[in-house]
VOGU-3710 file (C-alpha; in Angstrom, 3 decimals, decimal comma):
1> xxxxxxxxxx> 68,100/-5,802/-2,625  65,833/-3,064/-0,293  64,475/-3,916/2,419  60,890/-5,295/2,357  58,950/-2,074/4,138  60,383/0,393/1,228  58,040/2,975/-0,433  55,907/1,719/-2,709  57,345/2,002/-6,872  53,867/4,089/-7,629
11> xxxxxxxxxx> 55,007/6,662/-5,398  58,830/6,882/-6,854  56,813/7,826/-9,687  55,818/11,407/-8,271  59,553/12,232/-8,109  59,489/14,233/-10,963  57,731/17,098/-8,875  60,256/17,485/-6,898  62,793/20,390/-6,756  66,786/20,231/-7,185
21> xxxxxxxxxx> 67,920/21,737/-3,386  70,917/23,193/-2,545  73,405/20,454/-0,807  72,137/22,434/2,397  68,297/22,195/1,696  67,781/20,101/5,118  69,450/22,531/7,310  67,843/24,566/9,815  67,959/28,161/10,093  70,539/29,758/12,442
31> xxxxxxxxxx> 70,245/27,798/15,742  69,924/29,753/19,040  73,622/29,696/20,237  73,881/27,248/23,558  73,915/29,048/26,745  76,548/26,956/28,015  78,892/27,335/25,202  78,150/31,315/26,275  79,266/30,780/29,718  82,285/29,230/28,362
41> xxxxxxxxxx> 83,489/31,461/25,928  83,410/28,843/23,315  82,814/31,108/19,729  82,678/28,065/17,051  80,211/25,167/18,292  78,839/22,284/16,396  74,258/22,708/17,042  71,419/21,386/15,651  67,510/22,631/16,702  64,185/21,346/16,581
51> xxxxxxxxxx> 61,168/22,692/15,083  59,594/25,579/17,423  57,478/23,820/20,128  54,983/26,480/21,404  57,284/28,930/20,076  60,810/27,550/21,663  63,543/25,212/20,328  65,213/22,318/21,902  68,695/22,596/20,741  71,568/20,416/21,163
61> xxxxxxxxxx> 75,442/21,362/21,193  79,055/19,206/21,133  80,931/21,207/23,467  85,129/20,661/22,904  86,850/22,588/25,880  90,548/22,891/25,543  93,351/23,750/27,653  92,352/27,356/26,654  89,107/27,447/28,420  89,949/25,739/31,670
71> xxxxxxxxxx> 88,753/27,498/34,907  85,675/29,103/36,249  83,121/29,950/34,028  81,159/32,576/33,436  77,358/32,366/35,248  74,574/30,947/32,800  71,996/33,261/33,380  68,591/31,811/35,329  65,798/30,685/32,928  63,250/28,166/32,697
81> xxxxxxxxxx> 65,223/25,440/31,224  67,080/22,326/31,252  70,499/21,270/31,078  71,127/17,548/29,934  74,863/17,370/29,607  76,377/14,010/28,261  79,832/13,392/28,811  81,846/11,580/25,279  85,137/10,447/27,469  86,094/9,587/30,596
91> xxxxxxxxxx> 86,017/12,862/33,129  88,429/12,277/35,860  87,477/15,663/37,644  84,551/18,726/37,664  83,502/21,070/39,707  79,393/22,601/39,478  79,251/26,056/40,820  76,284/28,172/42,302  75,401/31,365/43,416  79,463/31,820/44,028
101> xxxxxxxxxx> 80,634/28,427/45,527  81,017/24,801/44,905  77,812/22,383/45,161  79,190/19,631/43,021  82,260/17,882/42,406  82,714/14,431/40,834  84,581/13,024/37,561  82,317/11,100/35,045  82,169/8,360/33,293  82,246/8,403/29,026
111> xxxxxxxxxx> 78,339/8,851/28,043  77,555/9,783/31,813  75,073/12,259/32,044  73,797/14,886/34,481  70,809/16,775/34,510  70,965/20,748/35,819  67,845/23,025/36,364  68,553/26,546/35,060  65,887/27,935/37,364  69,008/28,540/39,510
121> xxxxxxxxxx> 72,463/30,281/38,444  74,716/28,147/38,042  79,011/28,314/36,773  81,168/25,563/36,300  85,089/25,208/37,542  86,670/23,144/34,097  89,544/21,563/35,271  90,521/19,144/32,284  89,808/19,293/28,608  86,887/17,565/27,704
131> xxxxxxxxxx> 84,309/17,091/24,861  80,356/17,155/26,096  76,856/16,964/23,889  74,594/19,239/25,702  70,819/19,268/25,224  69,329/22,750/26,170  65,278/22,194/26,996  63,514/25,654/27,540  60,598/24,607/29,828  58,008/25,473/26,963
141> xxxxxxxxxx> 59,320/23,113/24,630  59,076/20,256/27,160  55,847/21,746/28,227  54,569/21,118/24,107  55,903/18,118/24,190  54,005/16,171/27,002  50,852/18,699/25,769  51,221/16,767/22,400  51,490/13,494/24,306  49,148/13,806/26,216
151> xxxxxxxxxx> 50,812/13,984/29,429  50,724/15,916/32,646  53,637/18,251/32,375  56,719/17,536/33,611  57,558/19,699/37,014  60,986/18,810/37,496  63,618/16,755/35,725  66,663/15,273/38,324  68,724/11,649/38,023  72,036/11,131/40,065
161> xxxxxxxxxx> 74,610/12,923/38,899  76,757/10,451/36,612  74,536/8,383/35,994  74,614/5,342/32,619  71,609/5,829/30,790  72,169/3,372/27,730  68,983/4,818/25,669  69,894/8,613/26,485  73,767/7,674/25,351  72,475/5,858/22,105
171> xxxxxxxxxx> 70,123/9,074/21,262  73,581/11,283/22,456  75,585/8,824/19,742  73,013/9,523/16,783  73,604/13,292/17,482  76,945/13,379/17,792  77,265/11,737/14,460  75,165/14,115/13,129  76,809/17,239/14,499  80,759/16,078/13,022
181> xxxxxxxxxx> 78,603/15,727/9,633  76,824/18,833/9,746  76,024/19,112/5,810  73,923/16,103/6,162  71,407/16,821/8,898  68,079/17,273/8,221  64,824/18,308/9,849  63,049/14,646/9,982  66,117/13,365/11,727  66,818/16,092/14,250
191> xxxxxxxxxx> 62,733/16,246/15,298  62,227/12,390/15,887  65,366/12,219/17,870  65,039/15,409/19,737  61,541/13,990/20,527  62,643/10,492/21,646  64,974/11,999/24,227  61,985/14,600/25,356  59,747/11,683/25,918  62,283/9,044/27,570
201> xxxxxxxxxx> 63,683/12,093/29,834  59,893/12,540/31,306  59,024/9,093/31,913  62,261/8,351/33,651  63,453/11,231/35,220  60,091/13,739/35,521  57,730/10,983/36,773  55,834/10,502/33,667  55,283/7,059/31,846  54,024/7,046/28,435
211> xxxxxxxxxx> 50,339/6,283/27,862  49,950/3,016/25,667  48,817/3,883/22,506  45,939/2,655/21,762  44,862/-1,339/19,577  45,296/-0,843/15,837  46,267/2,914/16,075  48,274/3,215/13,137  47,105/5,787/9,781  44,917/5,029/7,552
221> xxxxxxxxxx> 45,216/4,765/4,429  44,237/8,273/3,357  46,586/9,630/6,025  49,512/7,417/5,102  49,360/8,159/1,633  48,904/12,023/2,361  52,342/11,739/4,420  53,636/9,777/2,083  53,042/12,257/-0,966  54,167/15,081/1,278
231> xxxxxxxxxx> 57,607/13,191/1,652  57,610/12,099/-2,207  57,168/15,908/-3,000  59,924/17,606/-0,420  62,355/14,740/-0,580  64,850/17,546/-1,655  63,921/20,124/0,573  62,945/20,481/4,850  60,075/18,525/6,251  59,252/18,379/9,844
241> xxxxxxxxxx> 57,031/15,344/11,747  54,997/19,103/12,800  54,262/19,652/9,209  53,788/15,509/8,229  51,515/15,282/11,722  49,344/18,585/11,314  48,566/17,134/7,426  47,096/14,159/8,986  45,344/16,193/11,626  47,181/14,478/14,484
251> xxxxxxxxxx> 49,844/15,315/17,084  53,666/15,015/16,426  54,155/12,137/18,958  50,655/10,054/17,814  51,900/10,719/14,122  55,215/9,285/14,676  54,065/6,187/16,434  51,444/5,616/14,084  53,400/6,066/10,676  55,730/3,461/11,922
261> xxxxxxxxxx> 52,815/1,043/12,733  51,531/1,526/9,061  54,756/1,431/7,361  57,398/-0,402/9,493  59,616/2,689/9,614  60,466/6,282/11,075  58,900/8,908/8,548  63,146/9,677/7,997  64,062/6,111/7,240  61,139/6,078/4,707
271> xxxxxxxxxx> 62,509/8,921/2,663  65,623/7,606/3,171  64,702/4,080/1,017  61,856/6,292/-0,742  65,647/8,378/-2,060  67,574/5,110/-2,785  64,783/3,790/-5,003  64,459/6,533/-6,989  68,298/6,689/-7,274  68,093/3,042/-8,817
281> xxxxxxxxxx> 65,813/3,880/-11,358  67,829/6,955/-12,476  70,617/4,337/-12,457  69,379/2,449/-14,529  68,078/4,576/-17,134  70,021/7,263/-19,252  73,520/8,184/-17,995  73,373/10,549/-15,328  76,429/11,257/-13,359  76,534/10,377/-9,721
291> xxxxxxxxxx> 76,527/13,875/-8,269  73,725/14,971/-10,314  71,243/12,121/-9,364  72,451/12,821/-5,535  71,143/16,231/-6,025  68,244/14,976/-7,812  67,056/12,757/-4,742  67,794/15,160/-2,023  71,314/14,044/-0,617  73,613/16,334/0,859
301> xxxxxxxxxx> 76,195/15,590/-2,225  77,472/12,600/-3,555  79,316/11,220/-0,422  76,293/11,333/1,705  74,128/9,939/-1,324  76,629/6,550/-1,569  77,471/6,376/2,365  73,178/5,727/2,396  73,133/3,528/-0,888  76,190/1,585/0,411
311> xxxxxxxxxx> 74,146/0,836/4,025  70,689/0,053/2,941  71,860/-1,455/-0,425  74,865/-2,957/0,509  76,733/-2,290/-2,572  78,404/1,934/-4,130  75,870/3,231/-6,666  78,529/2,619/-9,445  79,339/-0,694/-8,658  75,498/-1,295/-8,601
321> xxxxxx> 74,956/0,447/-11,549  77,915/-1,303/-13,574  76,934/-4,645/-12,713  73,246/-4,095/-14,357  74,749/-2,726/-17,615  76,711/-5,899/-18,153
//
């Protein structure tokens, strides 16, 4: 059975407007390569980006060095920008380098994390093999994101180096999930996280704390059915909370917050059941083959299409559908 908050059955009726995407309709354009990987030398690297805020991405990278790529690296060039690296095993030993010597050297702890201002040149001395997630955060992205919010920007972003965050390695783990299954990413996904790590990173580490939203803030019902449409009718193709928030004349992070007031879920994990249920109902009516009605509902292909059925129905599409033609 779904879940009680799933999208109503009037709107799985709108379906048929929807267009047949390519198994890589969610995927982003080409993502700005990662300054660290650069540095590094590493050619091949697993990214996903955000939307353009005020014109500049937030990207994040899974970093693998080798035994190849030990040893000093090359200098990141100074920019405006953020480095949050989190580290996915145990670091015994690593050296941060600046303006030609040492300033850092520690090990780190699996989903440590340590926060580096590119403002100032900076190298790094790899002396083990190691795999890292790396968010790069040019200062005008973070700058549109507490605009959105409604903030006062963020001047500086610092925690002790190695430091546990539990909610920034959870938002790491979602990611890095994401990144080894690159074919199913998707735009929805990538913004809302992206934006949850933006917003915890100023109100713990930039001085900010979020402003309560407001009593009884969620859409109304005009705007929740207008974001709902606009989901019904680009459930196979890219939808960012940008283009679901500027429908319903509000800001991403108000839209996001609000949407799951109304509707009990993230604007992704509505599609997501909006998907399944119209994936039953093809089901169960004249026999279409699995990968077709996959492609039909917006899934990567048909492993991604009954790796979701299987979670939020608890049962593989043909096993589901088999036990209804009985």
């Amino acid at each position: 059975m779904m879940q009680r908050h799933t999208p109503s059955t009037r709107i799985a009726a709108r379906a048929d407007a929807a267009r047949v995407a390519e198994a890589s309709g969610e995927m982003r354009g080409p993502v700005p390569r990662d300054p660290i990987a650069r540095s590094i030398g590493l050619d091949t690297v697993s990214s996903l980006s955000t939307r353009p805020i005020q014109g500049s991405r937030m990207t994040v990278s899974r970093l693998s060095i080798g035994a190849d790529r030990l040893g000093l690296t090359r200098p990141v060039p100074a920019e405006d920008a953020f480095v949050v690296a989190v580290y996915l095993h145990d670091l015994a030993d690593h050296e941060l380098w600046s303006r030609g010597r040492p300033v850092l050297r520690r090990g780190y702890a699996a989903q440590s994390m340590r926060i580096v201002n590119l403002q100032d040149e900076y190298a790094a001395n790899l002396l083990q093999p190691h795999e890292t997630l790396v968010f790069h955060i040019p200062r005008r992205a973070l700058d549109g994101f507490t605009d959105d919010a409604g903030l006062a920007r963020v001047g500086h972003l610092a925690c002790e180096p190695g430091l546990v965050d539990p909610v920034v390695g959870h938002l790491a783990g979602a990611l890095a999930a994401t990144l080894a299954l690159p074919t199913v990413a998707n735009s929805l996904f990538v913004d809302q996280v992206c934006l949850s790590v933006c917003a915890h990173l100023a109100g713990h580490y930039g001085g900010q704390r979020s402003a309560p939203l407001p009593a009884a803030s969620g859409l109304s019902p005009g705007m929740a059915s207008r974001a709902k449409e606009l989901l019904v009718a680009h459930v196979a193709e890219s939808l960012s909370i940008e283009d679901l928030a500027r429908a319903c004349g509000l800001s991403r992070s108000h839209f996001g917050k609000a949407f799951k007031l109304s509707t009990g879920l993230t604007p992704h994990a509505w599609r997501q059941h909006y998907r399944i249920e119209r994936a039953q109902a093809l089901l169960l009516g004249e026999r279409v083959d699995l990968a077709a009605i996959a492609a039909l509902c917006g899934f990567a292909d048909q492993s991604h299409f009954s790796r979701v059925f299987t979670r939020l129905v608890g049962d593989t599409p043909g096993n589901w559908r088999r036990m209804r033609q009985r």
